[in-house]
C-alpha positions in Angstrom: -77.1 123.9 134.3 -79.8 124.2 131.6 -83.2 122.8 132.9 -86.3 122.5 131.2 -90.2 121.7 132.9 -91.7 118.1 131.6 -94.6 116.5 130.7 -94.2 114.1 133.9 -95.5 110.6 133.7 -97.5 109.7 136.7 -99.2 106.7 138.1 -103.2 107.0 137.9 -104.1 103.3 138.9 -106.7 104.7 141.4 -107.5 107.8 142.8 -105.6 107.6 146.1 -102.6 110.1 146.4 -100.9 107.2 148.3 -98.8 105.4 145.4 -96.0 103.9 148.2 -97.6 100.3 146.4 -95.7 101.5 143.3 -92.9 103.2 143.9 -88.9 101.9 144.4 -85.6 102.3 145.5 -82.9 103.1 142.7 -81.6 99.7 140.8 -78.6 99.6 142.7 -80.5 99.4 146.1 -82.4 97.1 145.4 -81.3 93.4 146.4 -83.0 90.1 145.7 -85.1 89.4 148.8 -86.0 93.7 148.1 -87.3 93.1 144.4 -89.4 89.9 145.1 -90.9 92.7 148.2 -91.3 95.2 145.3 -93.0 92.9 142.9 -95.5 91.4 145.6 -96.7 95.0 147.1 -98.1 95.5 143.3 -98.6 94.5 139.4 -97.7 98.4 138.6 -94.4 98.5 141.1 -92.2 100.8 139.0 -89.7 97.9 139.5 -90.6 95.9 137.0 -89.4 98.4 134.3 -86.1 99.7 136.5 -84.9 96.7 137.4 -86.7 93.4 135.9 -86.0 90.1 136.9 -83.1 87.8 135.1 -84.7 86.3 132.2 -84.1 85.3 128.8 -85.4 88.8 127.8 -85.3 90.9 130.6 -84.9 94.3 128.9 -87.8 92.9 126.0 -89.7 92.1 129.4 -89.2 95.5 130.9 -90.4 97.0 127.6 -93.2 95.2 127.1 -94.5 96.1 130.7 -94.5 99.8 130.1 -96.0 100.3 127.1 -99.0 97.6 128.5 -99.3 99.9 131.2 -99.1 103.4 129.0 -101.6 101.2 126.6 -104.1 100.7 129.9 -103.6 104.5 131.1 -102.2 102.7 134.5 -99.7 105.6 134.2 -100.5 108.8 132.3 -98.5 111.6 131.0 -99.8 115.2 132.7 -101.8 118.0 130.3 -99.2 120.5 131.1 -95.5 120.8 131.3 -93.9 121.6 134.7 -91.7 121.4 137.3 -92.2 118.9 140.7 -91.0 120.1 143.6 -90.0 117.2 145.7 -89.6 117.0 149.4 -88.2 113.8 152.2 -89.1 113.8 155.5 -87.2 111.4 157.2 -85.8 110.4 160.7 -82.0 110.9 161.4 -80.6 110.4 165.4 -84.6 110.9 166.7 -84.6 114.6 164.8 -87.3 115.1 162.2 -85.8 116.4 159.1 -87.2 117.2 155.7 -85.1 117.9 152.4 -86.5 120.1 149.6 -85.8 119.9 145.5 -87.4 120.1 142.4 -87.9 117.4 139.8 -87.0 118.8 135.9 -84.8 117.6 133.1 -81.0 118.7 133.5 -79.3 119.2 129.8 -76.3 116.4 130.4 -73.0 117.2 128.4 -69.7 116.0 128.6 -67.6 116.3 132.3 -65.3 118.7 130.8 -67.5 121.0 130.1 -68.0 122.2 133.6 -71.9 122.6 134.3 -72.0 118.7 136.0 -69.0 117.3 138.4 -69.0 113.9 139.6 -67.7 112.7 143.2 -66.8 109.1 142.5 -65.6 106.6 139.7 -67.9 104.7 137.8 -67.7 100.9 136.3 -68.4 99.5 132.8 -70.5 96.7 133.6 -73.4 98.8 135.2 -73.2 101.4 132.9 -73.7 98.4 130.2 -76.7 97.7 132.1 -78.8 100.9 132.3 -77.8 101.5 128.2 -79.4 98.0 127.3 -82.6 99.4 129.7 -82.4 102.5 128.4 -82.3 101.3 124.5 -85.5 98.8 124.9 -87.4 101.4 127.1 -86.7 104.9 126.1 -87.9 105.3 129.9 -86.6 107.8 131.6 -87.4 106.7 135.2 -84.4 107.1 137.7 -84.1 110.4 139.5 -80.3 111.6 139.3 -79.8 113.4 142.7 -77.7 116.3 141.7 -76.7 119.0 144.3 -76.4 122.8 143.4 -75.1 126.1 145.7 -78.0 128.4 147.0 -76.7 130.6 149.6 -79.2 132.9 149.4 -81.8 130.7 149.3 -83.2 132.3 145.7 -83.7 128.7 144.3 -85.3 127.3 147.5 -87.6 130.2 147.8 -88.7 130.0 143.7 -89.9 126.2 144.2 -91.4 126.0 147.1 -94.7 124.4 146.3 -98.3 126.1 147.6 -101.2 123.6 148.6 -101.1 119.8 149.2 -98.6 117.0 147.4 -100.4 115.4 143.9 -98.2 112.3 145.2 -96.5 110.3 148.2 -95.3 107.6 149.4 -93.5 105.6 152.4 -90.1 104.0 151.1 -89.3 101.1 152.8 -87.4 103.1 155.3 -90.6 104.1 155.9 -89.5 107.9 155.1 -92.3 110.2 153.6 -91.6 111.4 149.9 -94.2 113.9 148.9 -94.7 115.5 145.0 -96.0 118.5 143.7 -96.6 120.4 140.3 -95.7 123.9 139.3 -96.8 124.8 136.0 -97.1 128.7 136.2 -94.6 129.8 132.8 -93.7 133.0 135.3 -92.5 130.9 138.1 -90.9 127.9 136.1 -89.1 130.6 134.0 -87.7 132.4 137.0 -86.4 128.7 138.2 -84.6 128.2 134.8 -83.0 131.2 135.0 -82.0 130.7 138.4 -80.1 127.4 137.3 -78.6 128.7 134.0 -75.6 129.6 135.7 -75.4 127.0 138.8 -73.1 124.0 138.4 -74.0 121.5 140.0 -72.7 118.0 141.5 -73.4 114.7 140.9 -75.0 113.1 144.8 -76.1 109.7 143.3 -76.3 108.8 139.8 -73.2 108.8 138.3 -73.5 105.3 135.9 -77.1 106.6 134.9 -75.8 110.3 134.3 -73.1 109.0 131.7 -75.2 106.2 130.5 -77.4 109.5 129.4 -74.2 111.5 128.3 -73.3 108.4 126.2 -77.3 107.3 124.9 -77.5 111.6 123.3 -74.6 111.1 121.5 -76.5 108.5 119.2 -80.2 110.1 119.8 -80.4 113.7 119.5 -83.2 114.1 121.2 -82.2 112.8 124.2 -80.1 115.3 125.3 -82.0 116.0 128.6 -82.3 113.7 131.5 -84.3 113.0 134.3 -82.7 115.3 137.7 -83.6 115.6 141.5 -82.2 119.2 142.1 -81.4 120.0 146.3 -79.2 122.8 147.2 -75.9 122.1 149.4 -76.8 124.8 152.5 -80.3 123.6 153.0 -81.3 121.3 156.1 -81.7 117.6 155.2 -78.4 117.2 153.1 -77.6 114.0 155.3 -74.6 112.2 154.5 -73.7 108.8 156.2 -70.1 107.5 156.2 -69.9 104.0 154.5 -68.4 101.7 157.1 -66.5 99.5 155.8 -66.3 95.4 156.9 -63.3 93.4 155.9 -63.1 90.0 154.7 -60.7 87.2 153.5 -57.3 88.9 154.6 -54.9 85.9 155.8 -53.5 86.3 157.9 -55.3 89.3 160.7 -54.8 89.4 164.3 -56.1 92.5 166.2 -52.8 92.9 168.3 -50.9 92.3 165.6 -52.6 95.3 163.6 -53.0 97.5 166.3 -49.3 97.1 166.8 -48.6 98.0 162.9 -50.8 101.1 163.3 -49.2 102.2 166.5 -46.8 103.7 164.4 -48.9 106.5 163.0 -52.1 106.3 164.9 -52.5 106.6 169.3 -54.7 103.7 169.9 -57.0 103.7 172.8 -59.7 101.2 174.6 -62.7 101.8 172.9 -65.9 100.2 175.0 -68.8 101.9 173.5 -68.0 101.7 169.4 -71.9 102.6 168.7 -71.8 105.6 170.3 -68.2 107.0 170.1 -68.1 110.2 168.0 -65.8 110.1 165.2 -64.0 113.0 163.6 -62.0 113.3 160.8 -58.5 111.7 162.0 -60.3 109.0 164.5 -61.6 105.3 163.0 -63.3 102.8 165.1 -62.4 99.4 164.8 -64.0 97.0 166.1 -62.9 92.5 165.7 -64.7 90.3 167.5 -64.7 91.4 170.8 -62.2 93.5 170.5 -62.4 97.4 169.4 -60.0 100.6 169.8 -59.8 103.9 168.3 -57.7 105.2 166.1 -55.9 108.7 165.7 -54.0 109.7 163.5 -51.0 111.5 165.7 -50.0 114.9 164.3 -47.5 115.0 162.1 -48.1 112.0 160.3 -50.0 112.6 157.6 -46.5 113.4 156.2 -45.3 109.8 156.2 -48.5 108.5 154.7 -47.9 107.4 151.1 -50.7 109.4 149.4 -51.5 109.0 145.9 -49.6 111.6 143.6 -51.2 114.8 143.2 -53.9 114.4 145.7 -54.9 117.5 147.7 -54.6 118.5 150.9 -58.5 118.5 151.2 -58.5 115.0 149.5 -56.0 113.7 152.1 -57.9 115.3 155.2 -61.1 112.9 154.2 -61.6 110.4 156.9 -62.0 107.5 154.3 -59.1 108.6 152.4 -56.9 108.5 155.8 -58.8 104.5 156.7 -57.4 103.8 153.3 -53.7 105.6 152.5 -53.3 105.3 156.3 -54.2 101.6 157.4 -56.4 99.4 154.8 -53.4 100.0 152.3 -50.6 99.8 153.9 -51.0 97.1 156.8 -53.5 95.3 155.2 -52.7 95.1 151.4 -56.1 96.4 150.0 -55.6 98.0 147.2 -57.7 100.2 144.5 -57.6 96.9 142.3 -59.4 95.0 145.5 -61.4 97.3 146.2 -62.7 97.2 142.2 -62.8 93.2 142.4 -64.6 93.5 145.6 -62.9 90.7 147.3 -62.1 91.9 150.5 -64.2 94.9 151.7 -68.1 95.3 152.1 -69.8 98.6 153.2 -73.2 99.6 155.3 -74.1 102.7 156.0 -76.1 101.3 159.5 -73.3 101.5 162.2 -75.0 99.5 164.7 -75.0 96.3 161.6 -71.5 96.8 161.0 -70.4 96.2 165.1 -72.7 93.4 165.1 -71.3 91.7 162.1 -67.9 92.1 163.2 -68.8 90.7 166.7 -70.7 87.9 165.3 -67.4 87.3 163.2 -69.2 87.5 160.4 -66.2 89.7 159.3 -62.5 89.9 160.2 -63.2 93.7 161.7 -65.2 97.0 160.8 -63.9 100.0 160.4 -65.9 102.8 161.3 -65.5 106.5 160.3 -67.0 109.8 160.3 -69.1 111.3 157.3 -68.1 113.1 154.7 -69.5 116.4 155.3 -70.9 119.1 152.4 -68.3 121.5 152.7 -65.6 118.3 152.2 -67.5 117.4 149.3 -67.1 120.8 147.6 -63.6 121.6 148.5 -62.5 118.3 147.0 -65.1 118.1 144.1 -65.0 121.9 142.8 -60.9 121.2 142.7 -61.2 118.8 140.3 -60.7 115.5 142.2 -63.1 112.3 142.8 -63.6 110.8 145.9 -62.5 107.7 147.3 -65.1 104.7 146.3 -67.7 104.8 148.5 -67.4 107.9 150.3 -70.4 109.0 150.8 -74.1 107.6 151.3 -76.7 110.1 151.1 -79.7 109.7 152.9 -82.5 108.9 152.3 -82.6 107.8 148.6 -84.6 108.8 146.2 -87.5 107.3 144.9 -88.6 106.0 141.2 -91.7 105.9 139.6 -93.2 109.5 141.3 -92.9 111.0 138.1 -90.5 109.5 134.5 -90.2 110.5 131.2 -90.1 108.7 128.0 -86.4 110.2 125.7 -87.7 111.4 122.0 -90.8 113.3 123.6 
């Protein structure tokens, strides 16, 4: 992966190194009742160019905004080109845990060329989206989180930052994302080299990474984008499974489908869903006041009717064994549902999806165990994609700590 240092846009509304007032979630965390938050905690929330209100105009709108606020110096572009090492401390199970990268443009290029892999599928209609953004703005504001190997901790070692953060901020998670600057040529030379032969895989950001693929075919000097680098073996590469809630299936009875599953899974009582731990081959499902666990018996992987040429690391996922082995099959989702979205939601938050299903909000949840790094690889590096929504990396990153305007 060929990086280079930037110019970095920063807010410089007032002197205080706390800009959480400004900052936001990516676009596609962000629901209604969270952008109305974003837009009252300030005029200069970053929000307002990512992800604008629905109006006649909205990308116009989005436009306008930045370059008012470039025109008033609200945010300023930094004397010095650089790289930003970036670090998230953040709360998982009661363990304090902070996650370490480095903010700097990532040259983007075609998936078959090898230096970026992506996990998941992507749609046309958010893709559509960030280009129409991306053509009124020429803003460069989302943080792709991109993941590349460091066993030996080289890269870790080469951008870890000396003396306190120019920037940070509380998301609201109220997890701590803190910003530095390195601008010695020596060091940020050593840091390019150091990536010049890493691949690296796409964590979050796949519509906005091919939006960018697509947007430098037709702008040649846009062929660098905005990237969030973190290395697989670190500590903080948390993953959380996406549980997944199912709706508008007529008809569902628990027995009935505990019955149908019997036949490839051992089902067992399951009285404490919240707190169960779940490997690979065991799903939680919980419907009303009912729940059981699910394992998948040995042996029966073999009379599970996987898609063709999947591997046997794609197979072992427990999301791809919820879907080939029960979602499918007893219940009649299939890849077309789950693209129309008619019939399954996800949260990441276990404790939400047991209550929703007890408050029979939804027909059941199905809970599974995460994907883990070392899944992600083997399935990734062997040239497959993920099941949709396999992963949710935690916590997300955060816009408006540093952007970049395309063409500069």
């Amino acid at each position: 992966m060929e990086i280079r240092p930037l110019r970095g846009y920063r807010y410089a509304g007032d002197s205080a190194r706390d800009i959480s007032a400004v900052v936001a979630p990516p676009y596609d965390q962000i629901s209604a009742d969270t952008q109305d938050r974003l837009y009252a905690m300030s005029p200069h929330n970053i929000v307002r160019v990512t992800y604008p209100k629905d109006a006649d105009d909205k990308y116009g709108d989005a436009r306008r905004v930045l370059d008012a606020w470039l025109a008033e110096r609200v945010w300023r572009r930094d004397e010095r080109s650089a790289i930003y090492p970036y670090h998230q401390t953040y709360t998982v199970a009661a363990q304090s845990i902070t996650r370490m990268g480095f903010v700097a443009l990532g040259a983007v290029s075609e998936y078959a060329r090898g230096a970026v892999l992506p996990h998941e599928r992507t749609h046309a209609g958010p893709k559509r989206d960030r280009m129409d953004l991306l053509e009124a703005t020429t803003a460069d504001i989302g943080l792709l989180f991109m993941l590349a190997s460091d066993p030996g901790g080289e890269l870790r070692r080469a951008t870890t930052p000396a003396g306190e953060p120019i920037a940070e901020a509380r998301d609201l998670k109220g997890e701590l994302h803190r910003l530095w600057r390195i601008t010695d040529e020596v060091t940020v030379g050593r840091v390019r080299e150091l990536m010049a032969t890493r691949q690296v895989i796409i964590a979050d950001g796949h519509h906005r990474y091919e939006t960018a693929v697509a947007y430098a075919e037709r702008h040649a000097d846009a062929a660098h984008k905005l990237m969030a680098f973190f290395v697989l073996e670190a500590p903080g590469l948390t993953i959380l499974p996406n549980h997944r809630l199912v709706h508008g299936i007529q008809p569902f009875d628990f027995d009935d489908f505990v019955q149908m599953a019997a036949r490839w899974f051992d089902v067992a009582p399951l009285a404490d869903p919240l707190h169960v731990r779940l490997e690979n081959r065991t799903i939680g499902v919980v419907s009303g006041p009912d729940s059981a666990l699910f394992t998948l018996k040995p042996g029966a992987d073999a009379h599970i009717g996987w898609p063709e040429k999947t591997s046997p690391a794609w197979r072992g996922l427990a999301v791809s064994i919820l879907h080939e082995g029960l979602l499918r099959p007893l219940l009649g989702i299939t890849d077309a549902k789950l693209d129309a979205k008619t019939h399954v939601d996800y949260t990441a938050d276990r404790a939400e999806a047991i209550q929703l299903a007890r408050d029979g909000k939804y027909q059941a949840a199905f809970l599974i165990a995460p994907t883990t790094a070392e899944e992600l690889q083997a399935v990734v590096r062997g040239g497959e994609l993920l099941p949709q929504k396999s992963t949710h990396f935690y916590p997300k990153l955060l816009d408006g700590l540093v952007f970049h305007r395309l063409g500069e």
